[in-house]
Backbone as CSV, one residue per row, in Angstrom:
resi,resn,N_x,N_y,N_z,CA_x,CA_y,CA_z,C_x,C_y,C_z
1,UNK,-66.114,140.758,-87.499,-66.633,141.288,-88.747,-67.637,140.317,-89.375
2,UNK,-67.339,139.213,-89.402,-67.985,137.809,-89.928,-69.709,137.955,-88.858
3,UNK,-69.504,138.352,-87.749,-70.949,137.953,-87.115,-71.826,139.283,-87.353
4,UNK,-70.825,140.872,-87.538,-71.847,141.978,-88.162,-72.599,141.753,-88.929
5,UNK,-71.584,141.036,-89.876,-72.487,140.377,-91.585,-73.337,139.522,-91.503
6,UNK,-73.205,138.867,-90.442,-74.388,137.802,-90.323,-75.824,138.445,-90.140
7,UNK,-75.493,139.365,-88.706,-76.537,140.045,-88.337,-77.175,141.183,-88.943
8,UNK,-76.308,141.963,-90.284,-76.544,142.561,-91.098,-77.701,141.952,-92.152
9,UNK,-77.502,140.293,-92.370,-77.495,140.030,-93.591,-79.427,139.709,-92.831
10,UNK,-78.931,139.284,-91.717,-80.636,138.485,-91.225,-81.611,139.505,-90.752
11,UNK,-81.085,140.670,-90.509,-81.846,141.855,-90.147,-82.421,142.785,-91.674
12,UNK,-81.597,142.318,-92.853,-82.618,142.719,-93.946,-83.176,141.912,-94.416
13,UNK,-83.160,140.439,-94.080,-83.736,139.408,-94.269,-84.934,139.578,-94.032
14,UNK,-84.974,139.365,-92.639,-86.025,139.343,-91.935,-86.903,140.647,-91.870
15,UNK,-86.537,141.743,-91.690,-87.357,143.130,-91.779,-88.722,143.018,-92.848
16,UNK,-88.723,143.352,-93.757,-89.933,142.669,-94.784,-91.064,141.638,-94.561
17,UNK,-90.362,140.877,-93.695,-91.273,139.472,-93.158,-92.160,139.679,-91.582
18,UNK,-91.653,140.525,-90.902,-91.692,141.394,-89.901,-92.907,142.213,-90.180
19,UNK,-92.836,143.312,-91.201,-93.268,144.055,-91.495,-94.976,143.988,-92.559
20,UNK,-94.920,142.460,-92.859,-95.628,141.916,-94.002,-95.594,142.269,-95.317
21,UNK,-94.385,142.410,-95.504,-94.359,143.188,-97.203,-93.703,142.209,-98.099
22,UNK,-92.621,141.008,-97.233,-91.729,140.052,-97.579,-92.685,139.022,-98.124
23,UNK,-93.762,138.288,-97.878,-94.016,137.419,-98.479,-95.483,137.593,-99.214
24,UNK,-95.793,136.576,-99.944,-97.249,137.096,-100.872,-98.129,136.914,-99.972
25,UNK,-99.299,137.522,-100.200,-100.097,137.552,-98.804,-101.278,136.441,-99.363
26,UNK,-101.881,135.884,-98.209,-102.683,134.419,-98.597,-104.057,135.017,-99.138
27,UNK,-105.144,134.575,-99.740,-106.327,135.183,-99.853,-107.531,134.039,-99.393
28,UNK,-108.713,134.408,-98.934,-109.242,133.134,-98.639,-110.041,133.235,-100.198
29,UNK,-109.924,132.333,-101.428,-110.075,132.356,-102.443,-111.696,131.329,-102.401
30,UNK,-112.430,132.065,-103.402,-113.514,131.134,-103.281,-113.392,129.568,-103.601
31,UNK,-114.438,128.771,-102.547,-114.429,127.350,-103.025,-114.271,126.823,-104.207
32,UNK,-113.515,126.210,-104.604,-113.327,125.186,-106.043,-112.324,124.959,-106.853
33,UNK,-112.271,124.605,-107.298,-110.895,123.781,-108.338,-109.737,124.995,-108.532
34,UNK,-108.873,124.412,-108.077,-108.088,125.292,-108.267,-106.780,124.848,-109.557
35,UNK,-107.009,125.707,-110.388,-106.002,125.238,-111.791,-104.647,126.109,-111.551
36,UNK,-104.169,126.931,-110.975,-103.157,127.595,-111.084,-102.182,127.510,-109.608
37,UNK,-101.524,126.264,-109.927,-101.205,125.779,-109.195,-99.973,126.659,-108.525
38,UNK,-99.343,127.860,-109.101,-98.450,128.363,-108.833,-99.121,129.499,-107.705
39,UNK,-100.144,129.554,-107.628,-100.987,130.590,-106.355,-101.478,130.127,-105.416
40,UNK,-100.651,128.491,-105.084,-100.714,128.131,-103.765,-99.682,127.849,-103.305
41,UNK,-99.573,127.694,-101.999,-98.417,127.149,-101.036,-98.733,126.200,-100.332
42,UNK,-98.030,125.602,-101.082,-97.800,123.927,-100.384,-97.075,123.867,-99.255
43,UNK,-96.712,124.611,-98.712,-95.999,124.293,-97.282,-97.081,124.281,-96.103
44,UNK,-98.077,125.451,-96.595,-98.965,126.038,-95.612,-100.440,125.616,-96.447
45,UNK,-100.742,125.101,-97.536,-102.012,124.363,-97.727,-102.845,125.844,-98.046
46,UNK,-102.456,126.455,-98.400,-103.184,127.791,-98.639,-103.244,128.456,-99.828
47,UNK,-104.509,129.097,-100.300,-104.129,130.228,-101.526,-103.294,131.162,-101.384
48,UNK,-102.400,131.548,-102.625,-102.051,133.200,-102.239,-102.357,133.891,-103.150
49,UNK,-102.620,135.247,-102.775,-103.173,136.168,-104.164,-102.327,136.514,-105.207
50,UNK,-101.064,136.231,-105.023,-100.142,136.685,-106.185,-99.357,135.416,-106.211
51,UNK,-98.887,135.027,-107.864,-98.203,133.599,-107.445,-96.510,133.673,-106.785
52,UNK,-96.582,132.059,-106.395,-95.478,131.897,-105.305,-94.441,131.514,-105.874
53,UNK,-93.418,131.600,-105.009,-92.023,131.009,-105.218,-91.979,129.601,-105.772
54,UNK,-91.380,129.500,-106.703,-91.033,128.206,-107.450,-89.646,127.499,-106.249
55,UNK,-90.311,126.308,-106.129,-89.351,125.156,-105.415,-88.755,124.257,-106.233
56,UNK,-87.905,124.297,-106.414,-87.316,122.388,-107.487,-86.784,121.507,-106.183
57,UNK,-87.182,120.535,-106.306,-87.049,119.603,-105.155,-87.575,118.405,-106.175
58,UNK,-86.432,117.916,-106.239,-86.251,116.255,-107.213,-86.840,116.450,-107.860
59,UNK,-86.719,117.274,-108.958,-87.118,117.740,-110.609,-88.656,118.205,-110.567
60,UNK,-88.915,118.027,-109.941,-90.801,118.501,-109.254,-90.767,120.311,-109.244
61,UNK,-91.452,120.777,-109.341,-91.595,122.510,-109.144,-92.779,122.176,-107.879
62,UNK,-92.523,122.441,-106.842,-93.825,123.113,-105.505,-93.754,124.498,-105.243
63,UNK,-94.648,125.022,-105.180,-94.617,126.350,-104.860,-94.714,126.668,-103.221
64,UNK,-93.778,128.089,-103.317,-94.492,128.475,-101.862,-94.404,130.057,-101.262
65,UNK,-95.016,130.429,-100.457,-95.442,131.688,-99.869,-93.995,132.831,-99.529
66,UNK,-92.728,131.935,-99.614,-91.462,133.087,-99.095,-90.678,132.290,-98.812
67,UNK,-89.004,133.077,-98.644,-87.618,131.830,-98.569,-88.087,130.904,-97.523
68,UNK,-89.032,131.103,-96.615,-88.717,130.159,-95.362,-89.332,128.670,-95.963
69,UNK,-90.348,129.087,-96.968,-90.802,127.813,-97.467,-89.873,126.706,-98.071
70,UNK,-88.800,127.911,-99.161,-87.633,126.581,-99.847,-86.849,125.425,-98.302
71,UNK,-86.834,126.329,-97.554,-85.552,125.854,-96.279,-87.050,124.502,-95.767
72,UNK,-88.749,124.610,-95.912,-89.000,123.854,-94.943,-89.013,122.448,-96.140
73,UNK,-89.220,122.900,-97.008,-89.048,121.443,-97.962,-87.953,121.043,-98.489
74,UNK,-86.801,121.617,-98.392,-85.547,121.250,-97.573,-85.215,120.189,-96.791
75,UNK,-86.102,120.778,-95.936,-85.707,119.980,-94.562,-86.781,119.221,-93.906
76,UNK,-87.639,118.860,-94.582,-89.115,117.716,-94.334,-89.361,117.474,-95.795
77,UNK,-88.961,116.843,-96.789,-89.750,117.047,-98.050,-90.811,116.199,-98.190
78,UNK,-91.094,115.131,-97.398,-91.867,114.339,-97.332,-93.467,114.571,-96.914
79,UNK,-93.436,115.820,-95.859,-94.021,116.107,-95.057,-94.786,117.455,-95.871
80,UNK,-93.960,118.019,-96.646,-94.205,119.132,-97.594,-94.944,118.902,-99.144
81,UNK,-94.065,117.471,-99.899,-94.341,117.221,-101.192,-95.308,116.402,-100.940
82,UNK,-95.657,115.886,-100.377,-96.876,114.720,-100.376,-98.317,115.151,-99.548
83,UNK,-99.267,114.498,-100.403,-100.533,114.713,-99.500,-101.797,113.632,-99.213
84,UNK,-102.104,113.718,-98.439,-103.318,112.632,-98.653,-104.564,113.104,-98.895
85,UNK,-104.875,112.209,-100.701,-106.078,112.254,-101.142,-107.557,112.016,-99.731
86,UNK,-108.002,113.259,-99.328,-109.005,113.199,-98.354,-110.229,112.024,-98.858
87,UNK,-110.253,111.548,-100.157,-111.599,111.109,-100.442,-111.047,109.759,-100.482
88,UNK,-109.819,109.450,-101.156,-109.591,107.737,-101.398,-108.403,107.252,-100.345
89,UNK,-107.796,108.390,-99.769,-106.736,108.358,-98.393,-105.513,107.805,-99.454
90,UNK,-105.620,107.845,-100.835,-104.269,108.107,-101.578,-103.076,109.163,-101.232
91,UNK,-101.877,108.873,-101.332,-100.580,110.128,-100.685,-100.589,110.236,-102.247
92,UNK,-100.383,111.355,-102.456,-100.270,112.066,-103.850,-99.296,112.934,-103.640
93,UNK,-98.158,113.763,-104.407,-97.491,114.505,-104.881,-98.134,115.508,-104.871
94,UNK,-98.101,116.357,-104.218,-98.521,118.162,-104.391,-98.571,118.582,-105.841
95,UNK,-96.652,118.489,-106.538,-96.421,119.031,-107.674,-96.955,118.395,-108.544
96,UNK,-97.870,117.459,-108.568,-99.051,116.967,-110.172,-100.294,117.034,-109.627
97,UNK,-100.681,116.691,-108.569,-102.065,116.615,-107.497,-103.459,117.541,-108.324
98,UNK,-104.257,116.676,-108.303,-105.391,118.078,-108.773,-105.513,118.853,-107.427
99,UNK,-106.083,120.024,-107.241,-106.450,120.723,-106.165,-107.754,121.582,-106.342
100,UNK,-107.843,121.282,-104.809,-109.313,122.035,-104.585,-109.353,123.232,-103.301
101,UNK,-110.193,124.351,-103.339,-109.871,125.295,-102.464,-111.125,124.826,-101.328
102,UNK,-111.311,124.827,-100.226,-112.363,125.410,-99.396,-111.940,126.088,-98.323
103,UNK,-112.872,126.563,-97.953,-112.245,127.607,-96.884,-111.131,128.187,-96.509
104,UNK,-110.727,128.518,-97.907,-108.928,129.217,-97.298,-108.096,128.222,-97.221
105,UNK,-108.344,126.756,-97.606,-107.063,125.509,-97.890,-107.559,124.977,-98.594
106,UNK,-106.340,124.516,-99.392,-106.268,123.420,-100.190,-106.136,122.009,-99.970
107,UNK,-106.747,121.162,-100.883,-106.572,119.362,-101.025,-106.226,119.406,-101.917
108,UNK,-105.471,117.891,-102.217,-104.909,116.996,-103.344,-105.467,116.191,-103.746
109,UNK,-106.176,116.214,-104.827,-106.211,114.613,-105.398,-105.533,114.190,-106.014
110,UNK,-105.528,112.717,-106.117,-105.161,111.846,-107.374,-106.318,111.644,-108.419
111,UNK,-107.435,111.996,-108.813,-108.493,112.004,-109.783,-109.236,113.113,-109.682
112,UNK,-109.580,113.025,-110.962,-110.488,113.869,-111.111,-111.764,113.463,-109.925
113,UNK,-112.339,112.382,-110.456,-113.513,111.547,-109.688,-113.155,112.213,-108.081
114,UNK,-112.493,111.854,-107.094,-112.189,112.072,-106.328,-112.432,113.594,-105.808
115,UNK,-111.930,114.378,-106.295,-111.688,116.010,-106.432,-113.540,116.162,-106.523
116,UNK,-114.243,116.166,-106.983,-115.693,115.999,-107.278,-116.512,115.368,-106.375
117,UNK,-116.379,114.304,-105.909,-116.670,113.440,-104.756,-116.668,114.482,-103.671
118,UNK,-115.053,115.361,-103.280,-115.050,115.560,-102.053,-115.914,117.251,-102.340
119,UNK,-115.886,117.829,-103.372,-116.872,119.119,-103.914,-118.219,118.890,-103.463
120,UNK,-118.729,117.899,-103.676,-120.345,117.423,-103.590,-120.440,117.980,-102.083
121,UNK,-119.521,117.324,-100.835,-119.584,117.030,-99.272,-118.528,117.476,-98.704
122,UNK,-117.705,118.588,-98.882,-116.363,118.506,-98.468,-116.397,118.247,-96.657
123,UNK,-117.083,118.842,-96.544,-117.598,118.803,-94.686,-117.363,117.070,-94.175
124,UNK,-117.889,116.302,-94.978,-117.698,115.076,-94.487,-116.019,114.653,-94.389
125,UNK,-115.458,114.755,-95.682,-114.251,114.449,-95.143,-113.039,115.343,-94.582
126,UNK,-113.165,116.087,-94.059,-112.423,117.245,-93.576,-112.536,117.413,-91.888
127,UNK,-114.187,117.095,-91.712,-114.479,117.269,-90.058,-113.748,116.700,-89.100
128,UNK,-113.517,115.789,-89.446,-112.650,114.439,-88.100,-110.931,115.212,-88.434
129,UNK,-110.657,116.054,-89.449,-109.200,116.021,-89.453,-108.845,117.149,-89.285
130,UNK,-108.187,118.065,-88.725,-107.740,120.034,-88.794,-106.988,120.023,-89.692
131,UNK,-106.314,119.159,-90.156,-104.971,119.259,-91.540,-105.239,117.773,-92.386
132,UNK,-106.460,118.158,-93.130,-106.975,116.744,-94.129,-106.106,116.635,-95.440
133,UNK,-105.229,117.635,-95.650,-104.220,117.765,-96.566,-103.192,116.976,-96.502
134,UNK,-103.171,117.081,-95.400,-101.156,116.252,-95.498,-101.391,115.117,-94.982
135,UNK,-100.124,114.554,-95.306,-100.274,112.780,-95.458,-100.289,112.067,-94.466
136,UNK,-100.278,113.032,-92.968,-100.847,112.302,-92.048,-102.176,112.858,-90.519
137,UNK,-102.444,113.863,-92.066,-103.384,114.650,-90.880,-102.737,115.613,-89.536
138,UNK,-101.536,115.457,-89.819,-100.987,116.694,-88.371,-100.865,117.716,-89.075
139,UNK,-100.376,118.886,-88.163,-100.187,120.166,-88.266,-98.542,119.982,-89.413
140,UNK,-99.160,121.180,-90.262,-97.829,121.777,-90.880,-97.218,122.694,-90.534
């Protein structure tokens, strides 16, 4: 009875997510500052068009795209809450970070200055890296 319920419980879980109706859907949002920090996902470095799930993870709020996001900053928070400033190679906090959009992802700064710097050229510091967001340049 215990494993019906399981498979009950993950088959309406999952159906929605399957289907694309379960999570907010990403938008590629035009280039630039992004102030509403609750219409991105920090797990996946992306805009979404409708805002995201609130995370509390050590009194911090991160947002993100659907449950699978709470379980990945969960279980990497390091890898999730932190980012590296592309312009000064500062690790910054997602949940205070200024942010900037290009091409369908987001960066973190720690300054304003910075955030502006990388607006002027973003191409320069982004080219050498596929994931210039996170704090060590790999895949999320």
């Amino acid at each position: 009875m215990v494993r019906i319920r399981k498979i009950i419980t993950f088959t309406l879980f999952m159906v929605p997510f399957i289907l694309g109706t379960g999570a907010p859907q990403t938008a590629l949002a035009e280039d630039g500052n992004v102030e509403k920090r609750d219409h991105v996902c920090m797990m996946q470095d992306t805009i979404l068009a409708v805002p995201g799930i609130p995370i509390e993870h050590e009194g911090r709020t991160y947002y993100g795209c659907c449950p699978m996001c709470n379980q990945s900053i969960k279980g990497a928070p390091e890898k999730y809450t932190k980012a590296q400033d592309p312009v000064t190679k500062a690790t910054v906090d997602k949940a205070s970070a200024l942010i900037y959009a290009f091409k369908g992802r987001v960066f973190y700064f720690e300054t304003e200055a910075s955030r502006a710097e990388f607006a002027r050229q973003p191409l320069s510091y982004i080219s050498g890296s596929s994931r210039a967001g996170t704090p060590t340049g790999g895949e999320t």
